[in-house]
PQR file with spaces between the fields and no chain letter, atoms N, CA, C, O and H, PARSE charges and radii, in Angstrom:
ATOM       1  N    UNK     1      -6.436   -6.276   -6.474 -0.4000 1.5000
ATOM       2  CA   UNK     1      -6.207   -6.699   -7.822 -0.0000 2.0000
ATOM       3  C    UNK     1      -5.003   -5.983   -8.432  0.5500 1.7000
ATOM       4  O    UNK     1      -4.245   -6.722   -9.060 -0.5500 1.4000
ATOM       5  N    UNK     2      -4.716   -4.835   -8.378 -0.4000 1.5000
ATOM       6  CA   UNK     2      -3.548   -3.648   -8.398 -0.0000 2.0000
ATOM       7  C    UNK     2      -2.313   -4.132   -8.407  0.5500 1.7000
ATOM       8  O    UNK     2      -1.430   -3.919   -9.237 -0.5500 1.4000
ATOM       9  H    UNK     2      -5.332   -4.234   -7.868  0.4000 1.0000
ATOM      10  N    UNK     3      -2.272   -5.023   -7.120 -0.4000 1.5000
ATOM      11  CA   UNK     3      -1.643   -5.736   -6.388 -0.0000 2.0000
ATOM      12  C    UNK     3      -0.713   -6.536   -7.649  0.5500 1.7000
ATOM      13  O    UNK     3       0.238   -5.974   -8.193 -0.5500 1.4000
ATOM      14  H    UNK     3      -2.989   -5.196   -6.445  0.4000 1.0000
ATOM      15  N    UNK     4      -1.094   -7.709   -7.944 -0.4000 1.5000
ATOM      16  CA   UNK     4      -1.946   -9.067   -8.507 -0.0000 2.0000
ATOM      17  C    UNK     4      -0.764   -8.577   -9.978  0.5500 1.7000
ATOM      18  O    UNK     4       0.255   -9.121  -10.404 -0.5500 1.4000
ATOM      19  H    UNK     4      -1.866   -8.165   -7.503  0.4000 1.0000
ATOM      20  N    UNK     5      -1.400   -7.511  -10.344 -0.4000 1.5000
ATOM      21  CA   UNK     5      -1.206   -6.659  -11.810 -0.0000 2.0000
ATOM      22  C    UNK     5       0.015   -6.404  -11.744  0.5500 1.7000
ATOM      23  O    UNK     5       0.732   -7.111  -12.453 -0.5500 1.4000
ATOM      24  H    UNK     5      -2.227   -7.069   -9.999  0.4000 1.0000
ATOM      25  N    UNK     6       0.707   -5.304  -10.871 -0.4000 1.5000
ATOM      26  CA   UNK     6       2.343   -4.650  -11.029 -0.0000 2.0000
ATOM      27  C    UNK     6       1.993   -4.650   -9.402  0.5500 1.7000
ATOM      28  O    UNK     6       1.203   -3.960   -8.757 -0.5500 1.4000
ATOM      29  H    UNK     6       0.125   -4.731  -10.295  0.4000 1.0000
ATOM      30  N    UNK     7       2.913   -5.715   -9.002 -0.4000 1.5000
ATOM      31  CA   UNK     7       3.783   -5.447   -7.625 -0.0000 2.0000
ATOM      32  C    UNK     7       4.568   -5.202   -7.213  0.5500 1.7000
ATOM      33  O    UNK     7       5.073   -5.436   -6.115 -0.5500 1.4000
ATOM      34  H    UNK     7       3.555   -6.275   -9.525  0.4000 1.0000
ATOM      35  N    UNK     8       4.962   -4.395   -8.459 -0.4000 1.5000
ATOM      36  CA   UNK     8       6.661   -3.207   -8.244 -0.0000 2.0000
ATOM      37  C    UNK     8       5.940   -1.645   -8.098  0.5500 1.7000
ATOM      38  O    UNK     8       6.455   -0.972   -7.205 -0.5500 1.4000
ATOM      39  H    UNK     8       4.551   -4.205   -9.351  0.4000 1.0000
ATOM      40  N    UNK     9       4.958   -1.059   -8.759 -0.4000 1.5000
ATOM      41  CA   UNK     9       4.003   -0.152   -8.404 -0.0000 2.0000
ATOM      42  C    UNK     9       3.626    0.617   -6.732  0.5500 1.7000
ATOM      43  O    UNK     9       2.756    0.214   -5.959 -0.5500 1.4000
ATOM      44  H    UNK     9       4.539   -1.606   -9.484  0.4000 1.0000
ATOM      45  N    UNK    10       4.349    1.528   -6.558 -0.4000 1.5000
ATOM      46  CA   UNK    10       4.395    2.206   -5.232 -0.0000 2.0000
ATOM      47  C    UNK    10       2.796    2.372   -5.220  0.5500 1.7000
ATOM      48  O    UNK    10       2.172    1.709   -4.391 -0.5500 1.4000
ATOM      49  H    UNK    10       5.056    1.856   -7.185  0.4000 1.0000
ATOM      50  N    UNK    11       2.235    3.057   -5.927 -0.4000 1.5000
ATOM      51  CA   UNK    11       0.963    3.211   -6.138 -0.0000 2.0000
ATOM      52  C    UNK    11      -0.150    2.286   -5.751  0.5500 1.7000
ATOM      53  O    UNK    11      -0.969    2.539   -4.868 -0.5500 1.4000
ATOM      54  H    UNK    11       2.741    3.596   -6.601  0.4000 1.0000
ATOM      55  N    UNK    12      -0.118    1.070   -6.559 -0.4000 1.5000
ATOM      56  CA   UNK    12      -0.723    0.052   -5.905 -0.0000 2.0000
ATOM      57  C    UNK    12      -0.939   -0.215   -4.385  0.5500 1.7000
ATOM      58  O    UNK    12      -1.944   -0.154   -3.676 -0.5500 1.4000
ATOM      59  H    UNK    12       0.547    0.865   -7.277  0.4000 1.0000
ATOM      60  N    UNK    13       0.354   -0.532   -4.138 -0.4000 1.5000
ATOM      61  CA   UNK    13       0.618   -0.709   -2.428 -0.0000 2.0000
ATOM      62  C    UNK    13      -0.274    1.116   -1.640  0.5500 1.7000
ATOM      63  O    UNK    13      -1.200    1.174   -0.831 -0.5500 1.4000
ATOM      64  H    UNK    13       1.170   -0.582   -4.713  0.4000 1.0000
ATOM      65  N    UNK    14       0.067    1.644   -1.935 -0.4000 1.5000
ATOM      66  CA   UNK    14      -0.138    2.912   -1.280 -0.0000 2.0000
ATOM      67  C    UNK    14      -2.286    3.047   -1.063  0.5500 1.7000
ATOM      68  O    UNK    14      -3.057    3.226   -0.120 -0.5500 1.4000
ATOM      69  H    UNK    14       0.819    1.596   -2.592  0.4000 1.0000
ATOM      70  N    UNK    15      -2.401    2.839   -2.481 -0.4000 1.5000
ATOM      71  CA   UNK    15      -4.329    1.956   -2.786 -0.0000 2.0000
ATOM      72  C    UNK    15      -4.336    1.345   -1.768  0.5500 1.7000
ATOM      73  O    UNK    15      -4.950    1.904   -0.859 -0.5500 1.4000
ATOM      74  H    UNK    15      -1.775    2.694   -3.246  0.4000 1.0000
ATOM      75  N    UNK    16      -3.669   -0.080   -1.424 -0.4000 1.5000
ATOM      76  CA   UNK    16      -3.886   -0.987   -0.877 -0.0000 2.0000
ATOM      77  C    UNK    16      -4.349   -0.433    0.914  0.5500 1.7000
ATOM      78  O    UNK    16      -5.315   -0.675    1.637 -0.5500 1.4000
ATOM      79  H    UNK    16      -3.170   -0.534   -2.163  0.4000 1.0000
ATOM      80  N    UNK    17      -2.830    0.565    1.108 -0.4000 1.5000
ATOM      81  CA   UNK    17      -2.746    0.662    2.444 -0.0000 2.0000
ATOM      82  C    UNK    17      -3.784    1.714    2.653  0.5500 1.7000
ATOM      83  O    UNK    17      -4.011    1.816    3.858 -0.5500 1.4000
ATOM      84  H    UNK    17      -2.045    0.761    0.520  0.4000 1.0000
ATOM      85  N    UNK    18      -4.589    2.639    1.845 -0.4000 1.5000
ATOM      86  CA   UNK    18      -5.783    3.352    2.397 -0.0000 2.0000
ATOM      87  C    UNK    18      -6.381    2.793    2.282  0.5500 1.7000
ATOM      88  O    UNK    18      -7.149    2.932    3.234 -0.5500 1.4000
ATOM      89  H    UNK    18      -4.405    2.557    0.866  0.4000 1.0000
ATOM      90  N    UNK    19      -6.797    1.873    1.522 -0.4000 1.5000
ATOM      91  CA   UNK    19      -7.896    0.755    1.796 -0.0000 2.0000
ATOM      92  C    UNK    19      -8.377    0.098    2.875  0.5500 1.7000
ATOM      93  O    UNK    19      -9.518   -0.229    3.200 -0.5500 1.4000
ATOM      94  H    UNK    19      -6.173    1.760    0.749  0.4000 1.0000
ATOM      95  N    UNK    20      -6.931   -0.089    3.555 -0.4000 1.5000
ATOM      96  CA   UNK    20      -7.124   -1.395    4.886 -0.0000 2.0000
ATOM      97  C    UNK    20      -7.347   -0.089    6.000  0.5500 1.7000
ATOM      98  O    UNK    20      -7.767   -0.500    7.081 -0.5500 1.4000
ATOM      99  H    UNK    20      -6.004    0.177    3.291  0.4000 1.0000
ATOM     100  N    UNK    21      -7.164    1.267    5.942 -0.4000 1.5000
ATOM     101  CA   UNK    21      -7.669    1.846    6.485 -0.0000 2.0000
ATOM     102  C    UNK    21      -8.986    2.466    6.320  0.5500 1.7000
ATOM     103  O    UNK    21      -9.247    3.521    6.898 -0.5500 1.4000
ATOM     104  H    UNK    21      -6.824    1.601    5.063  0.4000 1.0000
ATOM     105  N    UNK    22      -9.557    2.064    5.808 -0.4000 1.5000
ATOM     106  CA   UNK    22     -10.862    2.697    5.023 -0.0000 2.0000
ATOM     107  C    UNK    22     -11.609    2.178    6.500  0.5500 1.7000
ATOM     108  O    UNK    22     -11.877    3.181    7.162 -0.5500 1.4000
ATOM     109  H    UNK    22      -9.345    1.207    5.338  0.4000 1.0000
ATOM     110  N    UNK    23     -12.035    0.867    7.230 -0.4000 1.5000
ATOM     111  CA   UNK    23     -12.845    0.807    8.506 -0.0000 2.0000
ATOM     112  C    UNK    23     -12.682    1.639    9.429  0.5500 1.7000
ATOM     113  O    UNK    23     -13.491    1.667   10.356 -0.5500 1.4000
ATOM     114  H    UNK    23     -11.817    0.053    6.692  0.4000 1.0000
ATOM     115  N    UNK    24     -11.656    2.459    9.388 -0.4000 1.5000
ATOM     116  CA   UNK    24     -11.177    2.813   10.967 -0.0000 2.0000
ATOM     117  C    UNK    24      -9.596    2.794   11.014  0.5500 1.7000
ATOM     118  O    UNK    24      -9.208    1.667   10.708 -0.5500 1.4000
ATOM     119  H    UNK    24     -10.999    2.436    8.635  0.4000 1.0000
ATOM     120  N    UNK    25      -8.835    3.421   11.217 -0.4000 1.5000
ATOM     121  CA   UNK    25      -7.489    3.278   11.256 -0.0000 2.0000
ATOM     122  C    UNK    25      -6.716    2.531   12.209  0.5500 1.7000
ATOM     123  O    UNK    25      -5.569    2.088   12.153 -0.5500 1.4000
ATOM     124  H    UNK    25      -9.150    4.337   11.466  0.4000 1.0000
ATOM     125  N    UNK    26      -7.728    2.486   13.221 -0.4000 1.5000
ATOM     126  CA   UNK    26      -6.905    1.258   14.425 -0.0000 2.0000
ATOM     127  C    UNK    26      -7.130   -0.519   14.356  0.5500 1.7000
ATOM     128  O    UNK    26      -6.731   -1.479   15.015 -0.5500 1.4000
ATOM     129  H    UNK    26      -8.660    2.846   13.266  0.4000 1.0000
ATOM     130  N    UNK    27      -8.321   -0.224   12.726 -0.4000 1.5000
ATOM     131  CA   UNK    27      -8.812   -1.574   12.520 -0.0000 2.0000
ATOM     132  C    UNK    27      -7.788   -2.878   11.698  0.5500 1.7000
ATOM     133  O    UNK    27      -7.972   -4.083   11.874 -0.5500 1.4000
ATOM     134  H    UNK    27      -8.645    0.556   12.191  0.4000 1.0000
ATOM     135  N    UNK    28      -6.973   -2.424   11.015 -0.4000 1.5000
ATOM     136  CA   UNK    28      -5.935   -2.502   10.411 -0.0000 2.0000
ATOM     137  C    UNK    28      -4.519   -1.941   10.633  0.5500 1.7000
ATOM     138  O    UNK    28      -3.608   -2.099    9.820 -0.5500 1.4000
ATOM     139  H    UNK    28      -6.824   -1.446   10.872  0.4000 1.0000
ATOM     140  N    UNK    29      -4.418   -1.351   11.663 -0.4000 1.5000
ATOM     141  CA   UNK    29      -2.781   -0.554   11.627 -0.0000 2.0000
ATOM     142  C    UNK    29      -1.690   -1.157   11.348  0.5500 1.7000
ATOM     143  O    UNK    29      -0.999   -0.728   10.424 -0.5500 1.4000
ATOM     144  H    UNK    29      -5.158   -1.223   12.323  0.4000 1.0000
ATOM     145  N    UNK    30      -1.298   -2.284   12.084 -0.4000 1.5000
ATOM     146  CA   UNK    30      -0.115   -2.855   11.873 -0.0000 2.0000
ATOM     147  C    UNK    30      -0.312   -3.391   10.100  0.5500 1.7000
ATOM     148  O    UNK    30       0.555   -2.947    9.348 -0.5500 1.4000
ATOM     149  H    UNK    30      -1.860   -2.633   12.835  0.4000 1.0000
ATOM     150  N    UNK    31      -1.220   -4.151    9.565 -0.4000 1.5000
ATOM     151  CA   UNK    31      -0.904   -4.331    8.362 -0.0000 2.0000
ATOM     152  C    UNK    31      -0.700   -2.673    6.988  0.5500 1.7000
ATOM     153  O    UNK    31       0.065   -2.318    6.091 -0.5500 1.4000
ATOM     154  H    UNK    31      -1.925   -4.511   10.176  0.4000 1.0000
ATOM     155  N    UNK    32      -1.624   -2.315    7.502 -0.4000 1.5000
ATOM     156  CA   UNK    32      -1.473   -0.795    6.794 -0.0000 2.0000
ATOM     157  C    UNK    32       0.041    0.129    6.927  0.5500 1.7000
ATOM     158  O    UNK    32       0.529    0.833    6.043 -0.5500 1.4000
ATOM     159  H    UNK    32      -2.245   -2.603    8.230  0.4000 1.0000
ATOM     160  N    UNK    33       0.437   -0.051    7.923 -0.4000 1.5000
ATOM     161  CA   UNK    33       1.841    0.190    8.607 -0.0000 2.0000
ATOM     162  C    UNK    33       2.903   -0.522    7.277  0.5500 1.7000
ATOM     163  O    UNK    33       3.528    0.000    6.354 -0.5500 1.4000
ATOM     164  H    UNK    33       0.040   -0.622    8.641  0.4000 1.0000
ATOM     165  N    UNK    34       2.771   -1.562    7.612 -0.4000 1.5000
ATOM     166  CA   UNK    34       3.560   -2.826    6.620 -0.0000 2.0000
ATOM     167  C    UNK    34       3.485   -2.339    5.210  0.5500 1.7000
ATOM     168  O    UNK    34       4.442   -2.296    4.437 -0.5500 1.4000
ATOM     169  H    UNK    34       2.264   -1.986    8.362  0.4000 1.0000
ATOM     170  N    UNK    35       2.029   -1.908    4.898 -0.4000 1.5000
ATOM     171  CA   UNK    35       2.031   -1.683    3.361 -0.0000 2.0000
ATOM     172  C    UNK    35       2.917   -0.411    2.789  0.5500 1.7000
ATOM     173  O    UNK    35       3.580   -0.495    1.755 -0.5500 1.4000
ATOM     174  H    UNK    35       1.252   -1.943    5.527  0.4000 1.0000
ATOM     175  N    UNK    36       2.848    0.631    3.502 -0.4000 1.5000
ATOM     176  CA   UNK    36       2.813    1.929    3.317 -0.0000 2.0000
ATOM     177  C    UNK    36       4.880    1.838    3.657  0.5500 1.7000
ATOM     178  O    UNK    36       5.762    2.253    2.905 -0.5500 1.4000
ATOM     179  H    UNK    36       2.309    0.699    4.342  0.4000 1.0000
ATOM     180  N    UNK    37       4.992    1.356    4.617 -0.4000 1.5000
ATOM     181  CA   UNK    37       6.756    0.648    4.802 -0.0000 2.0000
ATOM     182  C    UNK    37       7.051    0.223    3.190  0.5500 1.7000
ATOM     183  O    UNK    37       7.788    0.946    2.518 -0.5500 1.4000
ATOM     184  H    UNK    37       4.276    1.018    5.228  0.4000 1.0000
ATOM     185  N    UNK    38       6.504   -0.855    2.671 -0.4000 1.5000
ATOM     186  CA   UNK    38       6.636   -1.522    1.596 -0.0000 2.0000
ATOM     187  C    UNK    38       6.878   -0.445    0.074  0.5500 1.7000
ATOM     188  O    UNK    38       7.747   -0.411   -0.797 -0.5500 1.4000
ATOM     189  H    UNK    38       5.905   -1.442    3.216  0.4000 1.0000
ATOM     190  N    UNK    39       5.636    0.330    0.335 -0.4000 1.5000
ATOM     191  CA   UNK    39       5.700    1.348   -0.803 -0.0000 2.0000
ATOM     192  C    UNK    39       6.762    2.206   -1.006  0.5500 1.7000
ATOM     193  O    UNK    39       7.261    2.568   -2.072 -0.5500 1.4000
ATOM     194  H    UNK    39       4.930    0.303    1.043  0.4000 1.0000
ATOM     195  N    UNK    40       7.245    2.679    0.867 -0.4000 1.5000
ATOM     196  CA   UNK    40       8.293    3.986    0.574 -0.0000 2.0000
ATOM     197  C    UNK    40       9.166    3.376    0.479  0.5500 1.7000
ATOM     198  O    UNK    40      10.006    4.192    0.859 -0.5500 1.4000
ATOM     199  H    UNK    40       6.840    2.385    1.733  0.4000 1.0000
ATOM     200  N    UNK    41       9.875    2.225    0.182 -0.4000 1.5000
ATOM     201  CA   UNK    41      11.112    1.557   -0.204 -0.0000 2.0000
ATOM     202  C    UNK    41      10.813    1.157   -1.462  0.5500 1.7000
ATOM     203  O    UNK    41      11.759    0.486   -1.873 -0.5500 1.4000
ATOM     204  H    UNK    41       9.192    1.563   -0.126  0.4000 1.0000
ATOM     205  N    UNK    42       9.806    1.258   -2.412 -0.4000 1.5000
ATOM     206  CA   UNK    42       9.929    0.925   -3.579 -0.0000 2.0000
ATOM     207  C    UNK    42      10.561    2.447   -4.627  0.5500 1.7000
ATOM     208  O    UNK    42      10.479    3.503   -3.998 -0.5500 1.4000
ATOM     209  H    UNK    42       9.037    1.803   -2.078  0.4000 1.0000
ATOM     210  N    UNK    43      10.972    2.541   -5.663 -0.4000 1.5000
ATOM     211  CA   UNK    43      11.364    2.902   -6.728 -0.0000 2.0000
ATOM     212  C    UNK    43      10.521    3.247   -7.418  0.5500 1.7000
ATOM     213  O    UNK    43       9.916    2.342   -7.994 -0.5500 1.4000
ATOM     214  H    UNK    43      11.039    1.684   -6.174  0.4000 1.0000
ATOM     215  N    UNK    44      10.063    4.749   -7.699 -0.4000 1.5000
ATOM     216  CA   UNK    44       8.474    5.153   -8.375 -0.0000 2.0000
ATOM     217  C    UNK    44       8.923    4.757   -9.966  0.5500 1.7000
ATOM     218  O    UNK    44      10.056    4.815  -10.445 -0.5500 1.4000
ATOM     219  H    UNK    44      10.554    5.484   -7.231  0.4000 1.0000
ATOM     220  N    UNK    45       7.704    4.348  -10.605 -0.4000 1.5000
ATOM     221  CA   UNK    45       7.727    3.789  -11.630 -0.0000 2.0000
ATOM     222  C    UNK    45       7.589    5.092  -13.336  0.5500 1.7000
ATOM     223  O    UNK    45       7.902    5.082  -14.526 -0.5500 1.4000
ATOM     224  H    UNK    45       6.784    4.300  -10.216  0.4000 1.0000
ATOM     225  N    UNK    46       6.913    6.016  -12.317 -0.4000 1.5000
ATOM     226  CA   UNK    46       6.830    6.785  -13.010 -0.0000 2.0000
ATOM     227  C    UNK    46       6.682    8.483  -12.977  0.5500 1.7000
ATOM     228  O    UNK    46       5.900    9.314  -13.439 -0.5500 1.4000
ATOM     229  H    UNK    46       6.659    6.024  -11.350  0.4000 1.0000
ATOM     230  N    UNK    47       8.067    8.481  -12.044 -0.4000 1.5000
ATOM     231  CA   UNK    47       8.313    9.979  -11.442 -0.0000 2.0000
ATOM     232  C    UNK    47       8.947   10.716  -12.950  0.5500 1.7000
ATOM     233  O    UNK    47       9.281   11.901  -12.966 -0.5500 1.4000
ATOM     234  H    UNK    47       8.702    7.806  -11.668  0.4000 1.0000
């Protein structure tokens, strides 16, 4: 939902990608991979 809300938000994405690791870390890797990629190229919103 985070997501959904501000998808310029490093934060969000970063939620997202411990999330998809929350089963197991090999259960999700490549998408969790993707997210956490996604976040460290964003611009913190509120450093």
């Amino acid at each position: 939902m985070a997501i959904r809300l501000t998808p310029q938000a490093p934060g969000a994405w970063l939620g997202l990608g411990l999330g998809l690791q929350w089963p197991g870390p090999k259960a999700h890797a490549a998408e969790s991979t993707a997210v956490f990629d996604n976040a460290a190229r964003m611009q913190p919103l509120d450093a």
